[in-house]
N, C-alpha and C positions, 0 to 999 in steps of 0.2 A: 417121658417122651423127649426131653428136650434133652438127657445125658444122651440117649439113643443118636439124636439128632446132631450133639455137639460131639460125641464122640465119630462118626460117621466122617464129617469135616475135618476134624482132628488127623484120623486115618488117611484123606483125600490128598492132606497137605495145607488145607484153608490153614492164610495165618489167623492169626488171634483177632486183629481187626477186623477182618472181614465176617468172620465167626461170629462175632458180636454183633456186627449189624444185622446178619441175618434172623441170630437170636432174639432181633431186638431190647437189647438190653442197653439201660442209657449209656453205658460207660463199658469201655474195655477192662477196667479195674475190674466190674461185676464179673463178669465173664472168666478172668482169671484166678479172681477169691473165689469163684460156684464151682470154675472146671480144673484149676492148676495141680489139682492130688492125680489127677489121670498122669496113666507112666507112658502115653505114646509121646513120642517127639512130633511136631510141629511138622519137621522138614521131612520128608519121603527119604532124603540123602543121610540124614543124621539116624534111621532109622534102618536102611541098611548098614551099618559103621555099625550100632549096634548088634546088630543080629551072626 
């Protein structure tokens, strides 16, 4: 549930901080050691560049 849910943010644009808190996870480090293998980009703009 919570790949579904952080990947979902991920796609919206959510940075990583905000990601986290809503995940509630204590620390932003967790959140980027459980979710940083994911290949979307952060930024909506860095992900059209790609595409």
């Amino acid at each position: 549930m919570a790949l579904a849910a952080y990947t979902a943010l991920l796609r919206a644009g959510v940075r990583l901080e905000v990601a986290s808190e809503l995940l509630t996870h204590r620390s932003v480090h967790t959140t980027a050691d459980t979710y940083g293998h994911l290949p979307f980009p952060a930024d909506p703009r860095t992900a059209a560049l790609l595409a």
